[in-house]
Every structure is written in C-alpha cells, then in structure tokens.
C-alpha positions in Angstrom: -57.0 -27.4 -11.5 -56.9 -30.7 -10.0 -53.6 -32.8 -10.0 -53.2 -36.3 -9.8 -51.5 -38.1 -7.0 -48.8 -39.7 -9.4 -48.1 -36.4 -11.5 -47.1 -35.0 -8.2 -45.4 -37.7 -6.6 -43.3 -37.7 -9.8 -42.5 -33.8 -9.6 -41.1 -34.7 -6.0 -39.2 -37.2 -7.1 -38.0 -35.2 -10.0 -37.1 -32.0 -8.7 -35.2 -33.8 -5.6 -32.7 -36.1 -7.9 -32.7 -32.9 -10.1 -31.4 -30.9 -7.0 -29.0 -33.5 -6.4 -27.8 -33.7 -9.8 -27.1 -30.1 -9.4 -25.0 -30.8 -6.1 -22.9 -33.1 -7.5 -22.0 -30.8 -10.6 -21.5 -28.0 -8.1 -19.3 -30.0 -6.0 -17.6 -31.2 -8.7 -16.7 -27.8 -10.1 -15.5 -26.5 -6.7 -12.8 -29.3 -6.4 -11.6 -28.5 -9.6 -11.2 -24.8 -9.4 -9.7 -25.3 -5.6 -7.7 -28.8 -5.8 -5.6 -26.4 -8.8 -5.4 -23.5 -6.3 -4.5 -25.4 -2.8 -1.5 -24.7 -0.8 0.8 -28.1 -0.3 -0.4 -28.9 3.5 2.1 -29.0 5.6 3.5 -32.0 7.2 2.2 -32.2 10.9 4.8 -31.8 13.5 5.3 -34.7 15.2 4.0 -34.5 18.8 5.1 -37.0 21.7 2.8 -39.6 22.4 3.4 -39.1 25.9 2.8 -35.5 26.2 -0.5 -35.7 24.0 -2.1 -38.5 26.4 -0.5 -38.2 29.8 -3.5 -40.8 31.0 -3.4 -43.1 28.8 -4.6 -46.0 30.9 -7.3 -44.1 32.0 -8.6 -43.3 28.6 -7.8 -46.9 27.3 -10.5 -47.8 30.3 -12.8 -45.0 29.6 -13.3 -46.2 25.7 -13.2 -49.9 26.4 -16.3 -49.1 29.3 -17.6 -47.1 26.6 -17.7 -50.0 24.2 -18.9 -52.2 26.7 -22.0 -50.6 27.6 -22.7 -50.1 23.8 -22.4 -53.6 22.8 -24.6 -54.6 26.3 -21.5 -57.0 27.3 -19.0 -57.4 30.4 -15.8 -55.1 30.1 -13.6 -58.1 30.6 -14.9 -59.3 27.1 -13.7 -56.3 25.7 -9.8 -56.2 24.8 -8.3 -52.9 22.7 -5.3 -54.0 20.9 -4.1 -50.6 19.8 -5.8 -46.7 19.3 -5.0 -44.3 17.0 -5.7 -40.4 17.2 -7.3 -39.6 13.8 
C-alpha cells in the first residue's frame, strides 16, 4: 500500500504535537502531586561576599574579556556595573 506524501507528513505532524500534548499533561500532573508534597526550602545561609570570591577583580576582568571577544569589540568599551551569583 502506497501512502501519499501529505497523509504522512500529516501523521508526523500529528503524532509530534500529540507527544507534546502528552508532555505537558504529564508535567502538569507531576507539579501537582509534588508542589503538595515539597519540603519548605530552606533559607540559604548567607555566605560572605568576600570569602566566596577572594579575586574579584580578576574575575570582573575575566568576564568583561569574555564579553569582549563575544561582541568582536575593544574591552575598554566594555563596562560591568554590577554581578550577581545566580
């Protein structure tokens, strides 16, 4: 039996959006039956700035070369007004 380009290109497309329907519903029913279930986090302790980064300089130089060669500019273009640890 002999299919036709479209019918098949349609059964792709269908079974993919129906796979990611089923994702979503999955995911959806996980965060319900954990997010009643999860532990309260507990608050981070609060670590010194300088102890976490003793070269700070040094790093500050490191990311701002970093962002320098990315962008294909001069470093003294480049000027990092604050960083964050996430």
């Amino acid at each position: 039996m002999e299919y036709s380009s479209l019918f098949v290109c349609l059964m792709g497309l269908g079974t993919v959006f129906f796979g990611l329907i089923c994702l979503i519903v999955l995911t959806m029913i996980m965060g319900k039956i954990v997010g009643g279930h999860a532990a309260p986090a507990a608050a981070p302790a609060a670590a010194p700035a300088a102890a976490a980064e003793p070269n700070r300089q040094e790093l500050v130089a490191a990311v701002s070369a970093a962002i320098a060669e990315e962008l294909g500019t001069d470093i003294t273009g480049i000027r990092i007004l604050s960083m964050k640890k996430l």
